[in-house]
C-alpha positions as CSV (number, residue, x, y, z in Angstrom):
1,X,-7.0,-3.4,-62.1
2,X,-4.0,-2.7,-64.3
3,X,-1.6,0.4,-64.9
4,X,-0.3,0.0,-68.6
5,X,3.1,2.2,-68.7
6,X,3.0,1.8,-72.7
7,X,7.0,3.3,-73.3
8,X,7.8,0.2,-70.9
9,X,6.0,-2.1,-72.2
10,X,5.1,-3.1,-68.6
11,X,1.6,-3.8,-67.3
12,X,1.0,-3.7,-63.1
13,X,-1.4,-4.5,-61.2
14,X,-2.6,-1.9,-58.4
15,X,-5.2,-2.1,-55.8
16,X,-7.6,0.7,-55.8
17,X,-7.0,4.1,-54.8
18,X,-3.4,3.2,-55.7
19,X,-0.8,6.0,-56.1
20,X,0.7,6.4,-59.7
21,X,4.0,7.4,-58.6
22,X,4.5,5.1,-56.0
23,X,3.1,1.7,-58.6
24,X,6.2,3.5,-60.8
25,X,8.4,3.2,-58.6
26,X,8.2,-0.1,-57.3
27,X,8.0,-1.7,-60.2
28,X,11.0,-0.4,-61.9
29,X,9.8,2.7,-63.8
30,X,11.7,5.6,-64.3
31,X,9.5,8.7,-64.2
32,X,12.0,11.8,-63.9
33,X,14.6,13.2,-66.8
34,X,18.0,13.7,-65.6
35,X,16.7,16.7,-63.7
36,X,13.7,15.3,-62.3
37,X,16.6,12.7,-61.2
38,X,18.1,15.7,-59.2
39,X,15.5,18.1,-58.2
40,X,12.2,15.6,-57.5
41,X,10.5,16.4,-54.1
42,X,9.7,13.1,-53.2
43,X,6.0,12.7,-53.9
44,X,4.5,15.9,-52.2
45,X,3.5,17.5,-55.3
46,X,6.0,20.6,-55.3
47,X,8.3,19.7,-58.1
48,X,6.3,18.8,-61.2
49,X,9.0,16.3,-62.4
50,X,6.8,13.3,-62.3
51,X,4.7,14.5,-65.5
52,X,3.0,11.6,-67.2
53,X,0.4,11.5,-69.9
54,X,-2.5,9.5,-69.5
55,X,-3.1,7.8,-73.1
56,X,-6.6,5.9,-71.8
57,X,-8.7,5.9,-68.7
58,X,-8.6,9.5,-67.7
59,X,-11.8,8.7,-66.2
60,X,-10.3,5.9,-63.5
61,X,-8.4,8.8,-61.7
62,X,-8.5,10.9,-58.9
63,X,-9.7,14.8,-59.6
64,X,-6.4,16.7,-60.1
65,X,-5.4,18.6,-57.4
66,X,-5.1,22.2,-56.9
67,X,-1.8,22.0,-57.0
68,X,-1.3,19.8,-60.2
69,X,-3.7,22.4,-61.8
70,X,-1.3,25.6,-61.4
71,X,1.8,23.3,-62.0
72,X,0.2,21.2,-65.4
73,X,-1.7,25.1,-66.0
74,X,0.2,24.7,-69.9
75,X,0.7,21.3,-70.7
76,X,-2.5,19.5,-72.1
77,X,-5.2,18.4,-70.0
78,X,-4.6,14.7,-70.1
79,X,-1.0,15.4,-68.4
80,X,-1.0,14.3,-64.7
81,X,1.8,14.7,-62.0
82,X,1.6,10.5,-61.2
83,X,2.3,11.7,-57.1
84,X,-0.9,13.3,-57.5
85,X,-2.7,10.8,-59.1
86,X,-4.4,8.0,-57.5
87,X,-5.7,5.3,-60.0
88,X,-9.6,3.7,-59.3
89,X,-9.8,1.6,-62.5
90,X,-7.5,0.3,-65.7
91,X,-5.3,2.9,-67.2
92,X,-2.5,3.7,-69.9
93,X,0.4,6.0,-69.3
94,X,2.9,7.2,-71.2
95,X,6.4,8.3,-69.4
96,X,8.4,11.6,-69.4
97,X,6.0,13.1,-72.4
C-alpha cells in the first residue's frame, strides 16, 4: 500500500501496520516546524509536533490514541500525530497543516 505525502509530492510504499512517522522519516520528509525541530519527543507521543492532516483514507488508520485525543482535542478531526498513527491501507497526508 502507498502513503501519498501530497506537499512533497512523494508517494511510499509501507507494509502494513506501518508507523506514519517513522515512513516520514526515512524517506526524507520533514514533519516538524522549526520548533518541532527543537522540542519533538522522539515518537512517544508527548510532544504533538508531528501534526499531519490526513486528506484521504482516514479509514486505513489506527484508532487515535488517548493521548492524540487530549493533544489534537482543537484541531479538526482528520488531524493525526503521524507517531501515533499506524497506516493499514492507501492514504494521503498533508505536512505541517
Amino acid at each position: 500500500m502507498t502513503i501519498n505525502f501530497i506537499r512533497e509530492e512523494k508517494e511510499v510504499v509501507a507494509a502494513t501496520g506501518a508507523n506514519l512517522r517513522e515512513k516520514a522519516l526515512q524517506n526524507g520528509i520533514d514533519l516538524y516546524t522549526l520548533k518541532g525541530k527543537l522540542m519533538n519527543c522522539g515518537g512517544y507521543g508527548q510532544c504533538g509536533t508531528c501534526i499531519v492532516e490526513i486528506v484521504e483514507g482516514m479509514e486505513n488508520l489506527s484508532e487515535p490514541t488517548e493521548f492524540e485525543q487530549r493533544k489534537l482535542k482543537k484541531k479538526p478531526s482528520n488531524y493525526r500525530l503521524a507517531c501515533q498513527t499506524l497506516v493499514n491501507g492507501p492514504v494521503s497526508v498533508k505536512t505541517k497543516p
